[in-house]
SEDODO-805303 format. One record per residue: x, y, z of N, C-alpha, C, O in turn; residue in one letter. Coordinates in steps of 0.2 Angstrom, whole numbers, plus 2048, in hexadecimal, padded with zeros to 3 digits. Example, Ala and Ser with C-alpha at 12.3 -4.5 7.8 and 13.67 -1.06 7.14 Angstrom:
<nodes>
{node {842 7E4 827} {83E 7EA 827} {842 7F0 827} {847 7EF 82A} "A"}
{node {840 7F5 823} {844 7FB 824} {840 800 827} {843 806 828} "S"}
</nodes>
This chain:
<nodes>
{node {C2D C7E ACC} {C27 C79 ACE} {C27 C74 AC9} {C2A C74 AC3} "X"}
{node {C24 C6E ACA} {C27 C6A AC7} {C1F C67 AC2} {C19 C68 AC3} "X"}
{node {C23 C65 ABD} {C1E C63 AB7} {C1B C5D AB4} {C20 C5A AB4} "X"}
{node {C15 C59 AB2} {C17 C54 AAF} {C1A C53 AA8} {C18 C57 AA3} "X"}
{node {C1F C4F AA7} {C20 C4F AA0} {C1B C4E A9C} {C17 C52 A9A} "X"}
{node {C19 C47 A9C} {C13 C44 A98} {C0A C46 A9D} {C08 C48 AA2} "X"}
{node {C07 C44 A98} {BFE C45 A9A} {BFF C40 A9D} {C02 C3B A9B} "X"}
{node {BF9 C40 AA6} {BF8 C39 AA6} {BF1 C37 AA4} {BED C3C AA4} "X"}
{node {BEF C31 AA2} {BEA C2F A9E} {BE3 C2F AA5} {BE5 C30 AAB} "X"}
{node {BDE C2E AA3} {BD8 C2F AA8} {BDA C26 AAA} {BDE C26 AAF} "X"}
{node {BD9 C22 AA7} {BDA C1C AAA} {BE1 C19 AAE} {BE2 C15 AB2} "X"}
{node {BE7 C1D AAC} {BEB C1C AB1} {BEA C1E AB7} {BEA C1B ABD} "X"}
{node {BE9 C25 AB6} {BE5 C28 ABE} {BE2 C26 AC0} {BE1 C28 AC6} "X"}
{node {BDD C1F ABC} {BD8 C1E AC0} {BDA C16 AC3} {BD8 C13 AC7} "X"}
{node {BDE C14 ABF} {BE2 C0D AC3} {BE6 C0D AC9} {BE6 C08 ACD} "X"}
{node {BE9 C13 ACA} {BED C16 AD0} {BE9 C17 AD5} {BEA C13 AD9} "X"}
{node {BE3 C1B AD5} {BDF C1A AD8} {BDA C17 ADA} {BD6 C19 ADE} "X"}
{node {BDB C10 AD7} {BD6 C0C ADA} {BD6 C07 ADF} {BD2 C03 ADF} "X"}
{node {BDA C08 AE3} {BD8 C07 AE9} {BD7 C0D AEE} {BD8 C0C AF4} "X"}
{node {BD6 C12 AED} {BD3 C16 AEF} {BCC C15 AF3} {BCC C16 AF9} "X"}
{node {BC7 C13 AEE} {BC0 C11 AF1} {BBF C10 AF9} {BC2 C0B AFD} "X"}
{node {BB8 C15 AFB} {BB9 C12 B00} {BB4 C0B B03} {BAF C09 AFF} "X"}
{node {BB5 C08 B08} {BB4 C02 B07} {BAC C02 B0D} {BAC C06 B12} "X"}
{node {BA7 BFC B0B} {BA1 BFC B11} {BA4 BFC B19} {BA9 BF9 B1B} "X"}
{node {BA0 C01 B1D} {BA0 BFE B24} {B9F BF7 B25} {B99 BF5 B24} "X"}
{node {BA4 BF3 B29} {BA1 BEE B2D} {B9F BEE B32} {BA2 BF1 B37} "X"}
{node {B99 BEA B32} {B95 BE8 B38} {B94 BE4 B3B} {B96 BE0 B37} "X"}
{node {B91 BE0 B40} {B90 BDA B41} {B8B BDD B48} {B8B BE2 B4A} "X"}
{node {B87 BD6 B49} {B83 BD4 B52} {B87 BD5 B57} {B8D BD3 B57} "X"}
{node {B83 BD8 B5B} {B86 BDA B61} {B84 BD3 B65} {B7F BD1 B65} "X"}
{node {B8A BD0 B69} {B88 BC9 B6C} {B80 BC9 B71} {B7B BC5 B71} "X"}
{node {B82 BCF B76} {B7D BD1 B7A} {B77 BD2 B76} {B73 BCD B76} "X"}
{node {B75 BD9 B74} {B6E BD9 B71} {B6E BD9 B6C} {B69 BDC B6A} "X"}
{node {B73 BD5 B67} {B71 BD4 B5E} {B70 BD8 B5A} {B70 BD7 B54} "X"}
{node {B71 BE0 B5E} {B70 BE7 B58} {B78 BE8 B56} {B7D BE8 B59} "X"}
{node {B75 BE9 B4F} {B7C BEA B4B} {B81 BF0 B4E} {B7F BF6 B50} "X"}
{node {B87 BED B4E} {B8D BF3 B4E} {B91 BF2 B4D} {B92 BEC B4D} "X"}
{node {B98 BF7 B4B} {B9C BF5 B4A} {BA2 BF1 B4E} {BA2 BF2 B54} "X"}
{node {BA8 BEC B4A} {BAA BE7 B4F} {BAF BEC B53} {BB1 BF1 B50} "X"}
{node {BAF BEA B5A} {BB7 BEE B5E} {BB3 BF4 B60} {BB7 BF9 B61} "X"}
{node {BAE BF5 B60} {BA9 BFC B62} {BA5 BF9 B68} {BA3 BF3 B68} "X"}
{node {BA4 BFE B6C} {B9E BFD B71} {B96 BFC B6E} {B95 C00 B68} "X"}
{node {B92 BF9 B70} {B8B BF7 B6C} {B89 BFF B6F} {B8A C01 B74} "X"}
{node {B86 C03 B6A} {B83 C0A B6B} {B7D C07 B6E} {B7B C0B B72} "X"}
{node {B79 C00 B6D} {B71 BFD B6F} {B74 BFD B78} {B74 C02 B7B} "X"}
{node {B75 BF8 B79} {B77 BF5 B7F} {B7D BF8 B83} {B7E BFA B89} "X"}
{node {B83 BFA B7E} {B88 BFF B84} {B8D BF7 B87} {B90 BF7 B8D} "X"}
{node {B8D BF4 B84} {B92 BEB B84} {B97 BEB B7F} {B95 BEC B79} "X"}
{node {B9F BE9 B82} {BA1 BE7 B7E} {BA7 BE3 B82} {BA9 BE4 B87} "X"}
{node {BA9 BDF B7E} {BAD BD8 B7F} {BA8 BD7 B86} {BAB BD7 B8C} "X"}
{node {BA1 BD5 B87} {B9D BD1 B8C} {B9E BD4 B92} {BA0 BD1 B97} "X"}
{node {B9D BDB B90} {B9E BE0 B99} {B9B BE4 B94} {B9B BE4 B8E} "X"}
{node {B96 BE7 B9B} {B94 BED B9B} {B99 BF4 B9A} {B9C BF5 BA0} "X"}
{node {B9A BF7 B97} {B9F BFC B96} {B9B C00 B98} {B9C C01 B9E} "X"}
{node {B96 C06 B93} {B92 C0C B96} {B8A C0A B99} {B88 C05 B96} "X"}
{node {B87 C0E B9D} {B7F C0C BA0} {B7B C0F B99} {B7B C15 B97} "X"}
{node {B77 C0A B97} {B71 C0F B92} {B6B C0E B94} {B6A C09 B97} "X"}
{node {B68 C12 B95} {B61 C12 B96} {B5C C0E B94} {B57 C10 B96} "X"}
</nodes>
């Protein structure tokens, strides 16, 4: 099994890993009814997406 020769320092580890973080959800207005969701998603409010009705909501 294999070994490290040297210690790695906390801050190298922690430079390696910095782009790890996860990053905010984006959101934007739904064209139809203005409630937020995310882009490329069906509106969970209204059930529209690219300007058609996709599912019936209630």
């Amino acid at each position: 099994m294999a070994l490290p020769k040297v210690k790695l320092s906390k801050s190298k580890k922690g430079r390696r890993r910095s782009h790890l973080a996860l990053a905010l959800a984006q959101i934007q207005p739904c064209p139809n009814c203005k409630h937020m969701k995310r882009p490329h998603a069906i509106c969970p409010n209204c059930g529209h997406y690219n300007g058609k009705e996709v599912i019936k909501t209630a």
